[in-house]
C-alpha positions as CSV (number, residue, x, y, z in Angstrom):
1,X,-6.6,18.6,-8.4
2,X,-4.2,20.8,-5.8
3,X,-0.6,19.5,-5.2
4,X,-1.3,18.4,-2.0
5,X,-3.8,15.2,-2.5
6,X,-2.7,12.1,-4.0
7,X,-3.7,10.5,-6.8
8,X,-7.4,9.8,-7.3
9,X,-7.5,6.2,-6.0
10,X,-4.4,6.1,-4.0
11,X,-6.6,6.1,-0.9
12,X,-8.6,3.6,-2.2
13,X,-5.8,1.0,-3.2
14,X,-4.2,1.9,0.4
15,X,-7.5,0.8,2.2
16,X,-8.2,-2.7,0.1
17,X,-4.4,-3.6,0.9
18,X,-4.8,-2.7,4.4
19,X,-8.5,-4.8,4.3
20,X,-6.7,-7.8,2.6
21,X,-3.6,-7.6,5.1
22,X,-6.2,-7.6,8.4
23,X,-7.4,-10.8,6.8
24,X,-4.3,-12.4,6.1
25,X,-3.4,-15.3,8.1
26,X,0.0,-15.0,9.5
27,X,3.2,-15.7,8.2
28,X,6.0,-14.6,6.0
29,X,3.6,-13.5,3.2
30,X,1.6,-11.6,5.6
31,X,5.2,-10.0,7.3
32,X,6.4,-9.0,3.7
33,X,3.1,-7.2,2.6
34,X,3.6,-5.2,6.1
35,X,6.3,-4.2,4.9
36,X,5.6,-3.4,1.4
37,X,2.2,-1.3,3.0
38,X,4.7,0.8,5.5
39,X,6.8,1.4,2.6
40,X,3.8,2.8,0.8
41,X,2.3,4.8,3.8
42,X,5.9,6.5,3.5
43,X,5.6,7.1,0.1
44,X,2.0,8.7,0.3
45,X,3.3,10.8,2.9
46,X,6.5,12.2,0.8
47,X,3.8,12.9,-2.2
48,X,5.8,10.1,-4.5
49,X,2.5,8.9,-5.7
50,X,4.1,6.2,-8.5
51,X,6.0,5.0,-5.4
52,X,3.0,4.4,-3.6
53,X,1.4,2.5,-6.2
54,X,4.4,0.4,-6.9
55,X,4.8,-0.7,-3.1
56,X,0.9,-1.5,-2.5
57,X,1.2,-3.7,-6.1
58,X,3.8,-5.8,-4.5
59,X,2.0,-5.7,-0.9
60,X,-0.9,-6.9,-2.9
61,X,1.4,-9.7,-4.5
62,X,3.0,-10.7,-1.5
63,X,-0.7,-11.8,0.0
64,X,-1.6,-13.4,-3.4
């Protein structure tokens, strides 16, 4: 794996938070995760891959 792609499944996580955020009805829970997911998208982009991880787990939580 090069330096320059995240970690396998990153992607993945990013796209069924995104999928269960469109969903979402809205509402503080659904505001929160936004911000959680932007958070994440940052993350991604600096390469901080645990970061990611850690903001798209509580994006996740925050629509839970």
């Amino acid at each position: 794996m090069d330096a320059k792609s995240p970690v396998p499944g990153t992607a993945e996580k990013m796209k069924s938070v995104k999928a269960a955020w469109d969903k979402a009805p809205a509402g503080p829970r659904k505001d929160a995760a936004l911000k959680h997911y932007q958070a994440a998208e940052k993350a991604m982009a600096a390469k901080h891959d645990s970061e990611c991880s850690r903001e798209l787990d509580a994006a996740a939580r925050a629509l839970a």
